[in-house]
Steps between C-alpha positions, in 0.01 A plus 500: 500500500427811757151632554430838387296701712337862428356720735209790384327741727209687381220704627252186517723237684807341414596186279754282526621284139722197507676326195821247427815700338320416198278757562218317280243469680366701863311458803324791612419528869259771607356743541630498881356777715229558231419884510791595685785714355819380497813701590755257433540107426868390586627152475795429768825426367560260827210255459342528129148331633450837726308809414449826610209712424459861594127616466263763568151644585300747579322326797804261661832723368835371375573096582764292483417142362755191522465182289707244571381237203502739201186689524278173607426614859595837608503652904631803650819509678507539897153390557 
């Protein structure tokens, strides 16, 4: 049975919940970049273990996030 996989951005970080195609029972990763907003959280349709993550703030700006293990470890792309 496939994983399912659901992305959510929010003002305070963003979270990351994994189930079966049950959907029965969820793991809840997070909160990544606690105190952040997010933008966007996009999965990508050419390798389903890697994130993207589009956040924001005041001090640092708009970044662009990359996680290539679904949400475990996340760095930023062309550093």
């Amino acid at each position: 049975m496939s994983t399912v996989r659901v992305s959510v951005g929010t003002r305070k970080g963003a979270f990351v919940l994994t189930s079966d195609g049950k959907r029965e029972k969820w793991d809840v990763s997070g909160p990544h970049f606690a105190g952040w907003e997010m933008y966007h959280l996009k999965g990508s349709p050419a390798d389903p273990n890697r994130l993207y993550a589009s956040q924001t703030s005041g001090w640092f700006g708009q970044i662009i996030q990359r996680s290539d293990d679904g949400g475990k470890t996340w760095f930023q792309p062309g550093t």
